[in-house]
Short mmCIF file of the C-alpha atoms (twelve columns), coordinates in Angstrom:
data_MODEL
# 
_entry.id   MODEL 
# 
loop_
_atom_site.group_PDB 
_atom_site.id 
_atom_site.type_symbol 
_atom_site.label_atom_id 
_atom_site.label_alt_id 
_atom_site.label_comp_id 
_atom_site.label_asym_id 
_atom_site.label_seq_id 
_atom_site.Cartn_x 
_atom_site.Cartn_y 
_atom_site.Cartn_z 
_atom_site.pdbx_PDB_model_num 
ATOM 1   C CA . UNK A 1   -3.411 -18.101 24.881 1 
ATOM 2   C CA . UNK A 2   -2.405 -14.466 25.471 1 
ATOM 3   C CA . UNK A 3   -1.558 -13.565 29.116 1 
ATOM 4   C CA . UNK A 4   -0.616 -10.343 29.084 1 
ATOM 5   C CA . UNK A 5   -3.263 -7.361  29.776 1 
ATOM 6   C CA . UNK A 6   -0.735 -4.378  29.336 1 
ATOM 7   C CA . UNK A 7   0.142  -4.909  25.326 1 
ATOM 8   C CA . UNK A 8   -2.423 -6.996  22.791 1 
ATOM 9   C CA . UNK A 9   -1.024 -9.644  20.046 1 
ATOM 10  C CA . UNK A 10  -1.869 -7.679  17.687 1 
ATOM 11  C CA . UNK A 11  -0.109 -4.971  19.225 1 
ATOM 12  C CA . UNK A 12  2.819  -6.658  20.089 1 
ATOM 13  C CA . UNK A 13  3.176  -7.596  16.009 1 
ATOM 14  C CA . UNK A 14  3.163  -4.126  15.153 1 
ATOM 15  C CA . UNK A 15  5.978  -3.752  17.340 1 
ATOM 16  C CA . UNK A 16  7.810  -6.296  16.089 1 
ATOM 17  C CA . UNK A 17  6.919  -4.707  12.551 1 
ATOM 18  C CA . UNK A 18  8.457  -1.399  13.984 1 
ATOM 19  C CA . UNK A 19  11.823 -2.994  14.729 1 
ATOM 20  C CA . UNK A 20  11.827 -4.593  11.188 1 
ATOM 21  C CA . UNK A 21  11.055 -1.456  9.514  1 
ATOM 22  C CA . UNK A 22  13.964 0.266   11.461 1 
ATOM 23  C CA . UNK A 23  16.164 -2.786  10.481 1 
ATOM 24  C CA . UNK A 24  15.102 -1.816  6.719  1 
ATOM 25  C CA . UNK A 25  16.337 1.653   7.446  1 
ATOM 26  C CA . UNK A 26  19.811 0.578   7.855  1 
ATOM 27  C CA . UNK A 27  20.080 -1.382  4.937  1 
ATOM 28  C CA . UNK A 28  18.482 -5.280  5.410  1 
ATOM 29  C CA . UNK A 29  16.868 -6.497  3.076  1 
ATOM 30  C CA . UNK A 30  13.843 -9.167  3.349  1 
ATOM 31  C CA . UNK A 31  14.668 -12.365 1.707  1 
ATOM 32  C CA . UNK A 32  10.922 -13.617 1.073  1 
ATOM 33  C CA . UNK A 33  11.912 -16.543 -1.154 1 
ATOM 34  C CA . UNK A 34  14.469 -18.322 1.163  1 
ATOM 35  C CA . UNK A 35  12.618 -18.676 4.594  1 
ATOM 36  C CA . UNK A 36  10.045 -17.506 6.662  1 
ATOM 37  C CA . UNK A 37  9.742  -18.022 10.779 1 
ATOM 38  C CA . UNK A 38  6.269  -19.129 11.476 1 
ATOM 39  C CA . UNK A 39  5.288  -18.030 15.225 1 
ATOM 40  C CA . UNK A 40  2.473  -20.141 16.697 1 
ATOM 41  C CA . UNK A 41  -0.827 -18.080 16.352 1 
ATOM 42  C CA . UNK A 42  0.917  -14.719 14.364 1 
ATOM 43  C CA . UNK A 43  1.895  -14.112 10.621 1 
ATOM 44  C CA . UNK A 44  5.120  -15.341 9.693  1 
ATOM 45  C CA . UNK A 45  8.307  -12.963 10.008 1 
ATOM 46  C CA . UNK A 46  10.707 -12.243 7.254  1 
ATOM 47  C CA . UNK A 47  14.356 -13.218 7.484  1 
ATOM 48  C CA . UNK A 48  16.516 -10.144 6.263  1 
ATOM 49  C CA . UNK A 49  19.802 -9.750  4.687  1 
ATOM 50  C CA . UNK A 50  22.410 -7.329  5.892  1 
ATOM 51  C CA . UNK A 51  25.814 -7.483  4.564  1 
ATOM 52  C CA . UNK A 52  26.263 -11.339 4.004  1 
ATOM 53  C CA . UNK A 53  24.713 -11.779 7.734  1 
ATOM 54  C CA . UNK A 54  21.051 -13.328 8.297  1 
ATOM 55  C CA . UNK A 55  18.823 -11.419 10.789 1 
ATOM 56  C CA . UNK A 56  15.275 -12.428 12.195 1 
ATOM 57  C CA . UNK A 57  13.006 -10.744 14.249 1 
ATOM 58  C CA . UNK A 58  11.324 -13.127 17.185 1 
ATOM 59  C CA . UNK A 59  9.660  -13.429 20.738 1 
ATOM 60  C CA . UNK A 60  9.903  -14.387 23.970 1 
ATOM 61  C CA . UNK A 61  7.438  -14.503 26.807 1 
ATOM 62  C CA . UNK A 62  8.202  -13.241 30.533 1 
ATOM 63  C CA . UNK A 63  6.214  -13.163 33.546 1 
ATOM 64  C CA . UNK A 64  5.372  -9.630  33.410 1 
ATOM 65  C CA . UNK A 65  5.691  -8.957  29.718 1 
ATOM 66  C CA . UNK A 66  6.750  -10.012 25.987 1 
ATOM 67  C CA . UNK A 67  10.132 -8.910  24.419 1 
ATOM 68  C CA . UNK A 68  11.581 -9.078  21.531 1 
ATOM 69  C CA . UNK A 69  14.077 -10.847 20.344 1 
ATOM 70  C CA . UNK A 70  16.896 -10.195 17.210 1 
ATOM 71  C CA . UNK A 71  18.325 -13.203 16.136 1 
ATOM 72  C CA . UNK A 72  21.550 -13.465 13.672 1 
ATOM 73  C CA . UNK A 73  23.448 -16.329 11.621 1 
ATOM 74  C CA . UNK A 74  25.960 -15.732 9.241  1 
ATOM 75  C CA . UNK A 75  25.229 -18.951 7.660  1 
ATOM 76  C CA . UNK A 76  22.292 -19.651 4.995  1 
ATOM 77  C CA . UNK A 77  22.010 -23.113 6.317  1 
ATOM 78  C CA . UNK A 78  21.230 -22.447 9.978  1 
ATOM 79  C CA . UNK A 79  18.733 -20.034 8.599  1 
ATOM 80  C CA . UNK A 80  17.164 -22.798 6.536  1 
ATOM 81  C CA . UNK A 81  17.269 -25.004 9.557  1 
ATOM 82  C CA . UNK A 82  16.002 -22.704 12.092 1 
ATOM 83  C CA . UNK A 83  19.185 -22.429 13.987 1 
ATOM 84  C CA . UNK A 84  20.000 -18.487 14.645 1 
ATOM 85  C CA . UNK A 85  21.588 -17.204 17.679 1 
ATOM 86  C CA . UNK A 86  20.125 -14.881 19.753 1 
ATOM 87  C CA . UNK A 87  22.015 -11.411 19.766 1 
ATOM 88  C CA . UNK A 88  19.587 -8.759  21.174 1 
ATOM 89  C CA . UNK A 89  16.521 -8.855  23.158 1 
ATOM 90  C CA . UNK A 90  14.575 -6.031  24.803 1 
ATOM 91  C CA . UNK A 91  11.149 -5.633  26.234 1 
ATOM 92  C CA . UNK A 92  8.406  -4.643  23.670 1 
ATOM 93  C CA . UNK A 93  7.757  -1.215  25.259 1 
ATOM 94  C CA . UNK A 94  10.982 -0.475  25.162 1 
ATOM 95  C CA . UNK A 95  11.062 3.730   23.493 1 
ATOM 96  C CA . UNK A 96  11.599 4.149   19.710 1 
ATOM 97  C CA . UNK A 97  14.475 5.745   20.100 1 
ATOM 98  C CA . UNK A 98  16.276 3.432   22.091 1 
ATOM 99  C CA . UNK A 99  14.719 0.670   19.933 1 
ATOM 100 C CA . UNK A 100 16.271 2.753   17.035 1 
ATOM 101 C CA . UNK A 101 19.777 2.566   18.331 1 
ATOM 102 C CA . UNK A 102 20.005 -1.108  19.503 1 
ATOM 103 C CA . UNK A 103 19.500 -1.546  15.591 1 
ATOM 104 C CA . UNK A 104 22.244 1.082   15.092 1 
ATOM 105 C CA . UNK A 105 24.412 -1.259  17.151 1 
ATOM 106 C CA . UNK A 106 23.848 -4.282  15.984 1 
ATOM 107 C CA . UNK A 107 24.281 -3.345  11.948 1 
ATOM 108 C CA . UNK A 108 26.674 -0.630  11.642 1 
ATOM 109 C CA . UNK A 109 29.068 -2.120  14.501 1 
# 
């Protein structure tokens, strides 16, 4: 069940779609027919492809409010297995343009 009154599910997924969509900017690329996360009660998120690294886009739920989470494997099998590290993780109303340069960070670092 949802808890939190300041940001909707549905919301909150087109957040998460914002942050992929930025990712796609900077050159990852979905990979559809190797894996998809399924999140319990939400559409499934892609796993993207940025220079031989494995990115995913995920959740996690605080008291006061979701965040988001990027998670990263440089290995196909962990991907397969559900096994990525957590690298980044900042709350869901965090500005686009700050949101924009995590991104930065993480792929052209």
């Amino acid at each position: 069940m949802w808890k939190y009154k300041n940001i909707t599910r549905q919301e909150f997924e087109i957040r998460k779609n914002f942050v992929e969509r930025v990712m796609t900017t900077f050159g990852a690329i979905p990979i559809k027919d190797i894996i998809s996360y399924k999140i319990l009660s939400c559409d499934a998120r892609n796993t993207y492809e940025y220079k031989n690294e494995f990115f995913r886009v995920s959740e996690v739920f605080f008291q006061d409010k979701p965040f988001i989470v990027i998670e990263w494997t440089d290995n196909i099998e962990h991907v397969k297995n559900n096994v990525m590290e957590d690298i980044e993780l900042f709350p869901f109303d965090l500005s686009d343009n700050v949101v924009v340069e995590k991104i930065k960070e993480i792929f052209l670092n």
